[in-house]
Steps between C-alpha positions, in 0.01 A plus 500: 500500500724213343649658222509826514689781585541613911351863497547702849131448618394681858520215777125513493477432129756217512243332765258593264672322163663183752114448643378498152752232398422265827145568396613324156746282647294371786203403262779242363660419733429341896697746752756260596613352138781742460746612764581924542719460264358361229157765536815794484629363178133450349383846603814651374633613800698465850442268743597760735208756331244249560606433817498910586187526380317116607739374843496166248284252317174473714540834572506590109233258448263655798558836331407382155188354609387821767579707151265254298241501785458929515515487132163257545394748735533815323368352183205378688406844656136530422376817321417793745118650409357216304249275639636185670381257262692656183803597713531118634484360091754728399753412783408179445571517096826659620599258745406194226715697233785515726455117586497475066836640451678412847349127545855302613565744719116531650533176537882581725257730671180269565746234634797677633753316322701181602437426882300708730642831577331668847602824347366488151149317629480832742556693122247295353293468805510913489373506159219296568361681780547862357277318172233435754514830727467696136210283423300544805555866492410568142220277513411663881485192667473496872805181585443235753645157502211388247583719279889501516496086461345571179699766348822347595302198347416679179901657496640127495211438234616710253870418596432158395235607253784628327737248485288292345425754233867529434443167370218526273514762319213433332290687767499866394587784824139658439402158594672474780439845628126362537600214656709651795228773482153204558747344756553821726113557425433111613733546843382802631128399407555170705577734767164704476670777326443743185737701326437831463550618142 
């Protein structure tokens, strides 16, 4: 938004363009490196807009990161009316895409940030468990505690799984769609359980 000229922009599209920039700015920056003031002038805007919008800094940074984690969400949505096996590699390829072209601020998301923020681990936390409730329902897995240790198990997995491919690059995302894919396979088996296809 630095740099350009204000256009009149519906209140919801202004929360729209400022989330996009914390999603940029955030991916640079920890949440408590620059003061109100200085996110304003970077964003191109008032400190009294952002604070209209965002009640302040954690509460703009809570709002960028519940925007990045229903953007995860919604990408993630497996295919209605294809078997569960093709529907959970495409979501996956989707998801690893995502994690291609958004990795500093995955990572913001995976860790939360500077510090440990109750409200952003319930956003992250959130994201996490609606991964494994879509999981056991497109796969048509009957939950119990067995079973939910090792999807939440195979969530953090592939969190981590990722991070690490953020580093080497060398590791192509077909690859690691079969590896997230043998490790769900390998969790719920150790459990007693087969996918459905």
């Amino acid at each position: 938004m630095t740099g350009t000229a204000r256009r009149r922009l519906s209140p919801e599209d202004r929360r729209l363009e400022l989330l996009a920039f914390g999603q940029r700015f955030f991916a640079e920056h920890p949440v408590d490196a620059f003061t109100m003031d200085e996110i304003a002038d970077r964003a191109g805007v008032s400190k009294g807009l952002l604070y209209r919008h965002f009640g302040g800094r954690r509460g703009f940074y809570v709002a960028t990161i519940t925007a990045i984690a229903e953007e995860v969400a919604q990408l993630t949505e497996p295919e209605p009316g294809i078997a569960f096996a093709d529907a959970f590699r495409e979501a996956l390829d989707r998801y690893l895409a995502w994690v291609e072209d958004n990795g500093e601020i995955y990572r913001v998301l995976v860790h939360g940030g500077v510090g440990v923020d109750p409200e952003v681990s319930a956003v992250v936390e959130g994201l996490r468990r609606k991964t494994m409730a879509r999981v056991a329902e497109r796969a048509g897995l009957r939950r119990n505690a067995t079973i939910d240790v090792a999807l939440y198990g195979w969530v953090c997995l592939a969190e981590n799984a990722c991070l690490e491919w953020l580093t080497k690059t060398r590791v192509s995302r077909q690859t690691m769609v079969e590896l997230l894919t043998g490790a769900l396979g390998g969790a719920l088996a150790a459990c007693g359980v087969r996918v459905r296809d």
